[in-house]
C-alpha positions as CSV (number, residue, x, y, z in Angstrom):
1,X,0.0,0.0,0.0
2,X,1.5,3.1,-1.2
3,X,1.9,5.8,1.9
4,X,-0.2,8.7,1.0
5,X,-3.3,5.8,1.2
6,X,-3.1,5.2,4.6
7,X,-5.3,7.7,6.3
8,X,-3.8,10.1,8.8
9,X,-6.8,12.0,9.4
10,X,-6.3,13.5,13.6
11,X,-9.4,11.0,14.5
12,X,-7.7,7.8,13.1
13,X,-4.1,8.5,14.4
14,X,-6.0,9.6,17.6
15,X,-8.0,5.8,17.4
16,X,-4.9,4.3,17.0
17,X,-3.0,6.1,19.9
18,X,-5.6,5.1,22.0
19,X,-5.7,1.4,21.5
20,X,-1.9,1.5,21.5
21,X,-2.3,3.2,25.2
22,X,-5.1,0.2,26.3
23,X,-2.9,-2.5,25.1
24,X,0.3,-1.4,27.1
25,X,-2.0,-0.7,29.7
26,X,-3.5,-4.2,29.7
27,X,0.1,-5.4,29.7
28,X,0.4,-3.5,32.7
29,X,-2.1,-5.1,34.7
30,X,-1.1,-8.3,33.3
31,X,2.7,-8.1,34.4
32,X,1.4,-6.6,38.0
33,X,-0.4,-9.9,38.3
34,X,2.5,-12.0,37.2
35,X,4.3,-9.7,39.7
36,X,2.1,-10.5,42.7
37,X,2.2,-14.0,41.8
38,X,5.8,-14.2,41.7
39,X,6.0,-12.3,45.5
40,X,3.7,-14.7,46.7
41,X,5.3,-18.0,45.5
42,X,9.1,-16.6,46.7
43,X,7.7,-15.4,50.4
44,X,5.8,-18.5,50.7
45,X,8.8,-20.6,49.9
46,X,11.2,-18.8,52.1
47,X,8.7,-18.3,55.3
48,X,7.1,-21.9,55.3
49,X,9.9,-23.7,56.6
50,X,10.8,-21.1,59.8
51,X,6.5,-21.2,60.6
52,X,7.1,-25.3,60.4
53,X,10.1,-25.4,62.7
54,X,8.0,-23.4,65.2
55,X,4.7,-25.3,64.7
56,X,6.5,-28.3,65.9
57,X,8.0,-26.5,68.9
58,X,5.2,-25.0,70.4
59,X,3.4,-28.6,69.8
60,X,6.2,-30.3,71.9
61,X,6.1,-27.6,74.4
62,X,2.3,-28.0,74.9
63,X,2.7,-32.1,74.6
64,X,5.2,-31.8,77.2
65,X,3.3,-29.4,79.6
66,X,0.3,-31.4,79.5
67,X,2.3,-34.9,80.4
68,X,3.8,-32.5,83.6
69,X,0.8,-31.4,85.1
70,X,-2.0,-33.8,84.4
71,X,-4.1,-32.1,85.7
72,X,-4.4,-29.2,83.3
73,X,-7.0,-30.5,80.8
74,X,-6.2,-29.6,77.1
75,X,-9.7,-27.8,76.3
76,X,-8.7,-26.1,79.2
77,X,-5.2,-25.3,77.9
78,X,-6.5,-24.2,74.8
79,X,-9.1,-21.8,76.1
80,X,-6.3,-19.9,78.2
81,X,-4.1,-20.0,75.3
82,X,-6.7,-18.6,72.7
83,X,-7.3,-15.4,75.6
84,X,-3.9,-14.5,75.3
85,X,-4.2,-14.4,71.6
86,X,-7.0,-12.7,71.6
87,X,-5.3,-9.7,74.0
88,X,-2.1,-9.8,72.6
89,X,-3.0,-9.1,69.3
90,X,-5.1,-5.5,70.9
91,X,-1.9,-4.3,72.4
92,X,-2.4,-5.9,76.1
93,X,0.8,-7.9,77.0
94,X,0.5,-11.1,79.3
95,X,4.2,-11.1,80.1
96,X,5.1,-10.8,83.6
97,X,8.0,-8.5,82.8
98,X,6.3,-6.5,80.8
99,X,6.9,-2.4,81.4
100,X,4.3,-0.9,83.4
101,X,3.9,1.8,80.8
102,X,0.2,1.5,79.2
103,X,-0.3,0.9,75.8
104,X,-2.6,4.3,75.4
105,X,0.1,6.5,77.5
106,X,0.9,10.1,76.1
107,X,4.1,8.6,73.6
108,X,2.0,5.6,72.7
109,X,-0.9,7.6,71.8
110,X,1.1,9.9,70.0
111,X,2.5,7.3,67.3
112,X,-0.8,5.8,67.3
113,X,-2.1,9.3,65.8
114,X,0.9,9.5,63.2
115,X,0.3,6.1,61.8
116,X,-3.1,6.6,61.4
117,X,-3.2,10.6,59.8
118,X,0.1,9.3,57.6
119,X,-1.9,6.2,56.7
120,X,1.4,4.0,58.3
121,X,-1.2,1.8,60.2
122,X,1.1,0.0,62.1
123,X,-1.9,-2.3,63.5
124,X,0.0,-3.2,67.3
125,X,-2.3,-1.0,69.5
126,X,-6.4,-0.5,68.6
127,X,-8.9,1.4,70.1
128,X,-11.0,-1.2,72.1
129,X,-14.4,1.0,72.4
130,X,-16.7,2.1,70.6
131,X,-16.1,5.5,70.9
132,X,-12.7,5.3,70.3
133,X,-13.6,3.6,66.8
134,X,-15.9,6.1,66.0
135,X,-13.2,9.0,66.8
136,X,-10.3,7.4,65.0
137,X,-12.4,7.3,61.7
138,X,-13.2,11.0,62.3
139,X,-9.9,11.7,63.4
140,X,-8.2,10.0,60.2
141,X,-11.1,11.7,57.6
142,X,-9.8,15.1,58.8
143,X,-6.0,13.7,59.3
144,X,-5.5,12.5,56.0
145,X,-6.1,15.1,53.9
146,X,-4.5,17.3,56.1
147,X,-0.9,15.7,56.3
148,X,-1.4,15.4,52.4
149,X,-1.4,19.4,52.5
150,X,1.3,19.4,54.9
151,X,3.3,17.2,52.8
152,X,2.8,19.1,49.5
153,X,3.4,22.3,51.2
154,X,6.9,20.7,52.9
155,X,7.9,19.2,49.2
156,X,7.3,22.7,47.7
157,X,9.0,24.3,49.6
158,X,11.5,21.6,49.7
159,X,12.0,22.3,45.7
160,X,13.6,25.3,46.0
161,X,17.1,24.5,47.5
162,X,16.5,21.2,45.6
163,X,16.3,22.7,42.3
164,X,18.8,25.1,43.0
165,X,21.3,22.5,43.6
166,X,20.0,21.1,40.2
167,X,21.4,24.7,38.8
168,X,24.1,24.4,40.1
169,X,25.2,21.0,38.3
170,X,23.9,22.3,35.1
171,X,26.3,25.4,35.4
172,X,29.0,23.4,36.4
173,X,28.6,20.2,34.0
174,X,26.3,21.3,31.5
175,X,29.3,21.8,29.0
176,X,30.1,18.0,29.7
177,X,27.1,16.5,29.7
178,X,23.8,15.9,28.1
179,X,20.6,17.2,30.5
180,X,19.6,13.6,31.1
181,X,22.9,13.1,32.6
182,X,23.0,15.7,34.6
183,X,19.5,14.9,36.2
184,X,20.4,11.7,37.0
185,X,23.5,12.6,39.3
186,X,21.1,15.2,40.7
187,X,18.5,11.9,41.3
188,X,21.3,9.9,42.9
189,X,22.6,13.1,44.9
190,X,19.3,13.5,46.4
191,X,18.8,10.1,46.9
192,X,22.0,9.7,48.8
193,X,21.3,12.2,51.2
194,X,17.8,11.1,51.8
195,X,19.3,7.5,52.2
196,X,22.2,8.4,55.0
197,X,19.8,11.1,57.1
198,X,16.7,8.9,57.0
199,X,17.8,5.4,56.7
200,X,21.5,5.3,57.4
201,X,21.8,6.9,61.4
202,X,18.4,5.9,62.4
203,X,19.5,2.4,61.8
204,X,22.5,2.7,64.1
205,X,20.2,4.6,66.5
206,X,17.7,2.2,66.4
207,X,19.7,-0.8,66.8
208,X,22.0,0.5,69.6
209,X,18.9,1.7,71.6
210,X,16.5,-1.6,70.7
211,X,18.5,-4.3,72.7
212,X,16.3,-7.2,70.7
213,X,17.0,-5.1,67.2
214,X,19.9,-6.7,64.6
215,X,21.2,-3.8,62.1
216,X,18.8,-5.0,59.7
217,X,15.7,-5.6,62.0
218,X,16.1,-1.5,62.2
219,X,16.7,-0.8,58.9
220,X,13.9,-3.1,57.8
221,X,11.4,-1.0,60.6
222,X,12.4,2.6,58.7
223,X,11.8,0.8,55.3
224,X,8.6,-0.6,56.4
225,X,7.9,2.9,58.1
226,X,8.7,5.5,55.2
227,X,7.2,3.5,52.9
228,X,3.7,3.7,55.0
229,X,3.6,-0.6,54.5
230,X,3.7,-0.2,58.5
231,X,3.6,-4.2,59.2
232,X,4.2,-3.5,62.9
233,X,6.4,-6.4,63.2
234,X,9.1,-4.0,65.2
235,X,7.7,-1.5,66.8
236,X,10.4,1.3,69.0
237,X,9.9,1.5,72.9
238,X,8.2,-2.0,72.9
239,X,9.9,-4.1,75.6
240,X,12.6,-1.4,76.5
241,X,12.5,0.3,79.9
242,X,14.1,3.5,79.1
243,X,13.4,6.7,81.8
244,X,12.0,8.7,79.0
245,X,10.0,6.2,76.6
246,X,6.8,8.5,76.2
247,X,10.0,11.4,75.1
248,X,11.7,8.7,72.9
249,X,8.3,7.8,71.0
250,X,8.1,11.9,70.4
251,X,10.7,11.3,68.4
252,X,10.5,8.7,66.2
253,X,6.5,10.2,65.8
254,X,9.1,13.4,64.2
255,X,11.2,11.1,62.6
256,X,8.2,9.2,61.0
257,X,6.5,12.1,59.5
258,X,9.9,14.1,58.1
259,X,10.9,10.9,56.9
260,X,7.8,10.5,54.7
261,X,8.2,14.2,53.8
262,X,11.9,13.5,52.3
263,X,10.8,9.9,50.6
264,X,7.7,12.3,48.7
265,X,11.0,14.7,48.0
266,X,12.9,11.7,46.5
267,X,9.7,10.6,44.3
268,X,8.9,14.1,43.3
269,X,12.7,14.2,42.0
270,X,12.4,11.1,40.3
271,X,9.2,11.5,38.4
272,X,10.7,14.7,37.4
273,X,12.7,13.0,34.7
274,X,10.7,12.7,32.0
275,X,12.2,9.4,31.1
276,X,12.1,8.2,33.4
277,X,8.3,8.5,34.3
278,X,6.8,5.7,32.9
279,X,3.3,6.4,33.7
280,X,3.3,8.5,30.6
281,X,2.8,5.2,28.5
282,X,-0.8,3.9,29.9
283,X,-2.0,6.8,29.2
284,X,-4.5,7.9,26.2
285,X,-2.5,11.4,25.5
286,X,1.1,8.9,25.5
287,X,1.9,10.5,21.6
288,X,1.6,14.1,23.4
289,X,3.6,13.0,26.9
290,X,6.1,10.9,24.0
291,X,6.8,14.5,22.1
292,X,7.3,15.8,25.3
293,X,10.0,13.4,26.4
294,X,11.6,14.3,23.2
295,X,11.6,17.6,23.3
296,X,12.8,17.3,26.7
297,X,16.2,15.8,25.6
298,X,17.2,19.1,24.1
299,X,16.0,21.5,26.7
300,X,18.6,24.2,27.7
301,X,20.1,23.8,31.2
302,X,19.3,25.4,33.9
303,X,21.7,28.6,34.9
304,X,21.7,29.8,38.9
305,X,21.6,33.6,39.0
306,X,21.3,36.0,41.6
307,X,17.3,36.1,41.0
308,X,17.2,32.1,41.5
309,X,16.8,29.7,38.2
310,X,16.6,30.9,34.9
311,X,15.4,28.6,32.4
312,X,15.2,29.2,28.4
313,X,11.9,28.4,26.9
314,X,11.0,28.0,23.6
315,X,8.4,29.9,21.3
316,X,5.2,28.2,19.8
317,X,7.3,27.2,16.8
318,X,9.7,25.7,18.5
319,X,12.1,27.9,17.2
320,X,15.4,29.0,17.9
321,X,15.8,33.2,18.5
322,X,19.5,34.9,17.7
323,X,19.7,37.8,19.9
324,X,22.2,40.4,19.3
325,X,23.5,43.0,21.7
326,X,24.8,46.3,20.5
327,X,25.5,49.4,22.1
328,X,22.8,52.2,22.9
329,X,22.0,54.7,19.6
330,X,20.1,58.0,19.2
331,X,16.6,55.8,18.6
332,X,16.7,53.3,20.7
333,X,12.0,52.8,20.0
334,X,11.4,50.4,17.4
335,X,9.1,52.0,14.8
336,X,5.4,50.6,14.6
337,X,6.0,50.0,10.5
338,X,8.8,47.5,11.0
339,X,7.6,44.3,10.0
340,X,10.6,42.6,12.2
341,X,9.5,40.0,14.5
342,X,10.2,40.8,18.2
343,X,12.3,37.6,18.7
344,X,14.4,38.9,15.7
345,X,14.7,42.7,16.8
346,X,17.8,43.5,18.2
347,X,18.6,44.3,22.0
348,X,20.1,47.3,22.6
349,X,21.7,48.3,26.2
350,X,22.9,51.1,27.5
């Protein structure tokens, strides 16, 4: 078929965008399936074993308690057994050296309120009452939104210094490198610092203050954390008798909430790259966000000055404007019959 027979009308390229942009997106939820399936088989062959070693512990444990005191009957054992369960899994510990500090104490409270409002959910302490249910969906309808603002505003303002950092590269490098380039060591740079502030120190913190902690039990708990997964498998102050625990849980509530702050920094960073936001191919406009990415490759860096970040643009055309400076003259106003474009006129300065 000859090429001027194939119609490129706007509505049929549009047609055929579009069911280009459903089938990657169907391949998208396609390979998330695959993906899920995949993270289920490999957990599930790696935790099965260690849940099997235990199942036949606590069995010989119980065999063996019952065969010591004969008494005990085993519906009996079981009832007892199933209580403690039942309360350990609200927050109320059993143990017998258990801190006297209460589960809904001032520090306790106060992460309870961050992982709910940051949507962290850490799941180790509930409210037990009705009223307390009936508050905490109140509480997190209001909370939610609001440390969305909060973080927005943070990440904002955040930018500034960020991108001015980015400036600074692209003054410094931009004669070396391509703008891709240069956003990517400005990706890595910000990632870096990110990493050894929020993930770095609070691991040594964590695991020199947490006597049960390993290195990687606390760096595990502020990936868990930042992320908002908030298993609340390891949870800070539980099972520590410090003087100040309510204090200590203060700060990691700070630590929990800047930390989210800097991870939405990172993100913003990253999906800053045009190419590297790959969202832009489900999409129905992916020919539009696709032009973009080109054009993108070629966009003039960015040049620090002492007003902040100035940044070329381009016209409508696309089209690139050769301004030259010359000295001040007698007439310095242009004269309304010249038919000169203004992005052609000359500059003149004083």
């Amino acid at each position: 078929m000859l090429l001027g027979a194939w119609p490129l009308g706007g509505k049929n390229v549009s047609s055929l965008t579009n069911n280009h942009g459903k089938a990657r997106l169907l391949c998208l939820c396609g390979s998330y399936v695959l993906y899920l399936v995949i993270g289920a088989s490999i957990i599930g062959a790696i935790e099965i074993p260690p849940i099997e070693q235990d199942t036949t512990k606590i069995n010989n444990l119980r065999t063996k308690f019952l065969q010591k005191y004969k008494c005990v009957k085993d519906d009996d054992l079981e009832e007892f057994v199933e209580n403690i369960v039942k309360v350990s899994g609200k927050g109320v510990s059993v143990l017998r050296n258990a801190t006297g500090d209460l589960n809904w104490s001032f520090g306790q409270a106060l992460i309870f309120s961050a992982t709910v409002i940051t949507t962290i959910g850490y799941g180790h302490v509930t409210p037990l009452s009705e009223a307390g249910k009936i508050f905490c969906i109140i509480y997190a309808t209001v909370g939610i939104p609001l440390t969305l603002v909060l973080i927005s505003a943070m990440v904002e303002r955040l930018l500034i210094p960020t991108n001015w950092i980015l400036g600074k590269l692209n003054s410094k490098l931009g004669h070396l490198y391509q703008p891709f380039n240069i956003r990517l060591l400005h990706l890595a740079l910000i990632a870096t610092i990110f990493a050894v502030i929020f993930f770095a120190v609070p691991t040594i913190i964590f695991s020199h203050l947490e006597p049960n902690w390993t290195p990687l039990d606390a760096f595990y708990y502020c990936f868990i954390s930042l992320t908002t997964i908030g298993l609340g498998d390891f949870i800070p102050g539980d099972g520590v008798d410090l003087p100040n625990r309510s204090w200590y849980r203060v700060f990691i509530t700070i630590y929990l909430i800047f930390g989210i702050i800097g991870m939405m920094l990172t993100l913003t960073v990253f999906y800053e790259i045009p190419q590297l936001n790959l969202g832009q191919l489900f999409t129905e406009n992916s020919m539009d966000d696709t032009e973009k990415v080109r054009l993108s490759q070629n966009n003039p860096p960015f040049y620090s000055g002492p007003s902040g970040l100035y940044i070329p643009q381009r016209d409508d055309e696309v089209r690139r404007s050769v301004v030259r400076i010359r000295p001040h003259g007698d007439d310095d106003s242009p004269s309304p019959d010249d038919p000169t474009p203004m992005h052609a006129k000359d500059i003149r300065v004083p």
